[in-house]
C-alpha positions in Angstrom: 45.4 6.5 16.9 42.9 5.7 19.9 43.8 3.2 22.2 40.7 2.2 23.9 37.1 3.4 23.2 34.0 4.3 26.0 31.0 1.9 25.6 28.6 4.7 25.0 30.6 5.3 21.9 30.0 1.9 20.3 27.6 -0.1 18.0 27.6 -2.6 15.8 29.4 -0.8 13.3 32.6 -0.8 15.0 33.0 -4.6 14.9 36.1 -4.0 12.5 37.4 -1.5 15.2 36.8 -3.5 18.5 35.6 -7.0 17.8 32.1 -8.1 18.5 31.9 -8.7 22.1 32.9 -5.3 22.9 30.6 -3.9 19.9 27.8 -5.7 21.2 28.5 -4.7 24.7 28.3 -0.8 23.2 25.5 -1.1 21.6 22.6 -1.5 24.4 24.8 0.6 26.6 24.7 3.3 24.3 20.6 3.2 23.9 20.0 3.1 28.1 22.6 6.3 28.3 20.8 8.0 25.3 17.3 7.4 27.6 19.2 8.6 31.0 19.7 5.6 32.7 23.0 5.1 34.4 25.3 2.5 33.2 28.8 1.7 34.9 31.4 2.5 32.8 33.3 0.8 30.6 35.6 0.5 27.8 37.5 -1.8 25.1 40.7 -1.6 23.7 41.0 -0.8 20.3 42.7 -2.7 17.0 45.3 -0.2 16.9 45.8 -1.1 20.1 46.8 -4.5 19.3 48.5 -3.5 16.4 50.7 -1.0 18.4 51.6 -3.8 20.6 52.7 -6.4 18.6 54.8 -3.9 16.7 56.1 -2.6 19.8 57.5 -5.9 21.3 58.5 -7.7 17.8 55.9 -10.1 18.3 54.3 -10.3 14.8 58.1 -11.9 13.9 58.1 -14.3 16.6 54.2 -15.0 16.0 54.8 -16.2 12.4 57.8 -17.7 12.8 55.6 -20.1 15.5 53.2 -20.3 13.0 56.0 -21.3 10.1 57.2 -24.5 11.9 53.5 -25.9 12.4 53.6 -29.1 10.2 51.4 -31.8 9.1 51.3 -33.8 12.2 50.0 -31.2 14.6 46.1 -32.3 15.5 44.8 -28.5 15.2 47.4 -26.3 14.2 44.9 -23.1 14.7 45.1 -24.0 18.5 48.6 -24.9 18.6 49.4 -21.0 17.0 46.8 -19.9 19.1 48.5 -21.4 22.2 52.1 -19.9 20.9 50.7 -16.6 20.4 49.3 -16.2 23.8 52.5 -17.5 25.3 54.4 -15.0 23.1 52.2 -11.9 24.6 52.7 -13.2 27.8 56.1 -13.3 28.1 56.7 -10.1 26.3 54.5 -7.8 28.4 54.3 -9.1 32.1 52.0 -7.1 34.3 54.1 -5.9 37.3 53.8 -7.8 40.8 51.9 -5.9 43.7 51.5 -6.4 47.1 48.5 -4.8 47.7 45.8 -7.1 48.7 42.3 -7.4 47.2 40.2 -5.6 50.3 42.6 -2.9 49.4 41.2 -2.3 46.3 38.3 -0.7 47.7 35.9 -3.4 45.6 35.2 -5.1 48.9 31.8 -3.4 49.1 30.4 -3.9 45.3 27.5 -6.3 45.3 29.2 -9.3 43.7 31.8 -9.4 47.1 28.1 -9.5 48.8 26.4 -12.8 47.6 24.7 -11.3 44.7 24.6 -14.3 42.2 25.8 -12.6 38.6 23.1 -12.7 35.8 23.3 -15.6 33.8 24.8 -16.4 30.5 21.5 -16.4 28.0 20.6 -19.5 26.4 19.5 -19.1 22.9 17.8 -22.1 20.5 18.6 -21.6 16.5 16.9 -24.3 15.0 16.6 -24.2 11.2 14.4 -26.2 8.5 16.5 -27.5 5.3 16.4 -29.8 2.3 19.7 -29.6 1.3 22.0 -28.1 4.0 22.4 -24.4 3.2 19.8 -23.1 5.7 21.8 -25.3 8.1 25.1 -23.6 7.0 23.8 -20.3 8.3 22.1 -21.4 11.3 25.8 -22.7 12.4 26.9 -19.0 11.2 24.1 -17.6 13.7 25.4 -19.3 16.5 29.1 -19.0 16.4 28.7 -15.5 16.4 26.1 -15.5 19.2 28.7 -17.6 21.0 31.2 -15.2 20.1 29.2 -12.3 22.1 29.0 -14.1 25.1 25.7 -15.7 24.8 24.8 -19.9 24.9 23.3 -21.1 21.6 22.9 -24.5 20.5 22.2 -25.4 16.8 19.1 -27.9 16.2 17.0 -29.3 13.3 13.6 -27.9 13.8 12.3 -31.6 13.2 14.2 -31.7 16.5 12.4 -29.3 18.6 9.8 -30.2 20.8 10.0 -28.0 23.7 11.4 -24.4 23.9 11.0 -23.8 27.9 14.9 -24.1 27.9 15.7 -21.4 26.0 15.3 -17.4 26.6 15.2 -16.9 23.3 14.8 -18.5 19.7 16.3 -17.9 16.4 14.1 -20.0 13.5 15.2 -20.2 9.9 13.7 -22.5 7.1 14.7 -22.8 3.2 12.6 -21.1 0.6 11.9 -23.1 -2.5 9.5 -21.3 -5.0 8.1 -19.2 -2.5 6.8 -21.8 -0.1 8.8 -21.8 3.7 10.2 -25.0 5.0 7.4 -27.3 6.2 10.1 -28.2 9.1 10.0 -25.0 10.1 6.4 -24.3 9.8 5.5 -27.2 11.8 8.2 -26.5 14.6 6.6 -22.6 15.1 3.0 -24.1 15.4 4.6 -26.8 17.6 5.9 -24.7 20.5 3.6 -21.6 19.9 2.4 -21.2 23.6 6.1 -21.2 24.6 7.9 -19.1 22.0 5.2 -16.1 22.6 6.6 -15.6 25.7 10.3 -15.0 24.8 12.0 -13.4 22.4 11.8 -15.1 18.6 13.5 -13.6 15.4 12.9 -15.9 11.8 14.7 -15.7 8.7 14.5 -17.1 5.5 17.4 -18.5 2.8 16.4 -18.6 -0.9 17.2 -16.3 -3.5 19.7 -17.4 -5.3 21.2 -14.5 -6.7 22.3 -11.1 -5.0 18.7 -9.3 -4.5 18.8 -10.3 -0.7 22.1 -8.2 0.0 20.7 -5.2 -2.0 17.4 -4.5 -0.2 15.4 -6.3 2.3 12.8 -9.1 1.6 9.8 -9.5 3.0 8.4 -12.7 4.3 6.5 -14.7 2.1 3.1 -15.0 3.5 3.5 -18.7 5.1 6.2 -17.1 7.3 4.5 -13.6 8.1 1.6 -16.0 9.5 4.2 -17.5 11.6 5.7 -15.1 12.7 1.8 -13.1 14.0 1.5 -16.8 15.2 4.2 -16.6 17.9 4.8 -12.6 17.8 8.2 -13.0 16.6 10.0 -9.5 16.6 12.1 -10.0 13.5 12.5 -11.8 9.8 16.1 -11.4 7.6 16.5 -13.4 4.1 19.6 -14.8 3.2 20.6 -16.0 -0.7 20.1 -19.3 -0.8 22.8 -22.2 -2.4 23.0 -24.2 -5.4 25.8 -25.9 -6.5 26.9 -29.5 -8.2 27.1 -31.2 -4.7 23.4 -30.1 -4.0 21.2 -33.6 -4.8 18.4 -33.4 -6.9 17.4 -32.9 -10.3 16.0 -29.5 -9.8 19.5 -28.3 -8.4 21.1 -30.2 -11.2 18.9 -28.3 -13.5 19.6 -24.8 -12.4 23.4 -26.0 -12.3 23.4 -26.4 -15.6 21.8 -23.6 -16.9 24.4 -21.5 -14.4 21.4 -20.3 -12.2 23.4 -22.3 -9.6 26.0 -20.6 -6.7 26.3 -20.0 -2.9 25.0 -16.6 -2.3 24.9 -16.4 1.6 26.8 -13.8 3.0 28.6 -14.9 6.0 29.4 -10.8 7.0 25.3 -10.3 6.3 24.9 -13.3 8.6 26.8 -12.6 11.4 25.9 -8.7 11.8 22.1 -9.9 12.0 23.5 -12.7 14.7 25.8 -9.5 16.3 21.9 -7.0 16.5 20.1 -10.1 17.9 22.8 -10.3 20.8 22.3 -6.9 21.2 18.8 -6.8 21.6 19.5 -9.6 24.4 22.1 -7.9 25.8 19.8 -4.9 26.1 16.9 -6.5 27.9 
């Protein structure tokens, strides 16, 4: 069992292992040590770590017995456990009191002790055309995970959207509906086309309503390939799509009852594209 684990050892496909900050942290500092530049080290502790601990201190007992005597009239009991938990860790393992001062430490002379401002946290846009809701379901998927990884996203309707200059990048998602991209969307790219070819832009697509999305990859349809040579946007995922009996409409009815209906978007699909688009802005 492995406590911790070195940045340069880490990707995306240890979110299980170390959660998707530190994954996404791994993953650009792995590509700039493969091409020989030098990146202070770093690493993140581990699952098992965390496993090891509350076993350790009997805290998984204490934990759920917190979480046992949450009742009805607590306003959010996933922040009151939340709240116990952390008080729990706490009080069980108490870092040791020193008396050696700060300038001791011998950070005095690293730049951030110098007046060097820190880099800013990135602000991202994921704005999403929809009929129904679905493609708005994922956009919110996009950006709690972004958020998750450190970064600033806010969630808009593309009707919404009339100036990107705000953002450092853009995430753009419209419905599919027989092979024709969300007008909403559409119109929002052409919108802001001067501003979102000069930061980063990724584009996806929700639809299909069946599995074929999770087994290969999808191309665009053609509406959003000329949208995305219209702003130069670096990437395009498609999600399934959803249909079920709340969806309005008769067409949605229709499919309902003919069982064509279902909610095929992945949310673990979802959020590893949202974890590789953090990475990619992590990494530049």
């Amino acid at each position: 069992m492995r406590r911790t684990a070195s940045f340069t050892e880490l990707g995306r496909g240890d979110i299980s292992r170390v959660g998707g900050k530190n994954a996404s942290l791994g993953e650009p500092t792995g590509r700039l040590t493969a091409v020989g530049l030098r990146v202070s080290p770093g690493f993140a502790t581990t699952a098992d770590a965390y496993e090891e601990l509350l076993d350790g201190h009997g805290l998984r007992t204490r934990i759920q017995e917190h979480r046992d005597r949450l009742h009805d009239g607590v306003a959010s009991p996933r922040r009151a456990a939340t709240g116990r938990t952390e008080w729990s860790l706490q009080g069980s393992v108490r870092p040791k009191r020193t008396s050696r001062r700060p300038r001791d430490s011998g950070i005095s002379n690293a730049p951030w002790s110098q007046g060097v401002p820190a880099m800013s946290t990135k602000r991202v846009l994921v704005a999403y055309g929809t009929k129904h809701g679905a493609t708005a379901g994922i956009a919110e998927q996009i950006a709690v995970t972004l958020r998750e990884d450190g970064l600033d996203a806010v969630v808009l309707p593309a009707d919404d959207v009339h100036d990107v200059r705000a953002y450092d990048a853009v995430v753009l998602g419209g419905s599919l509906y027989a092979g024709h991209w969300s007008s909403k969307a559409k119109h929002c790219a052409e919108r802001n086309a001067d501003s979102l070819r000069h930061r980063p832009v990724w584009m996806f697509s929700s639809g299909p309503l069946d599995r074929s999305a999770e087994e290969h990859d999808i191309p665009p349809v053609s509406a959003v390939a000329r949208e995305m040579q219209l702003v130069g946007a670096r990437e395009h995922m498609t999600f399934g799509g959803s249909i079920t009996a709340h969806t309005p409409g008769f067409l949605a009815k229709a499919l309902t009852r003919q069982g064509k209906g279902g909610d095929f978007r992945n949310p673990e699909r979802i959020q590893n594209w949202a974890h590789h688009i953090s990475a990619e802005l992590v990494a530049a």
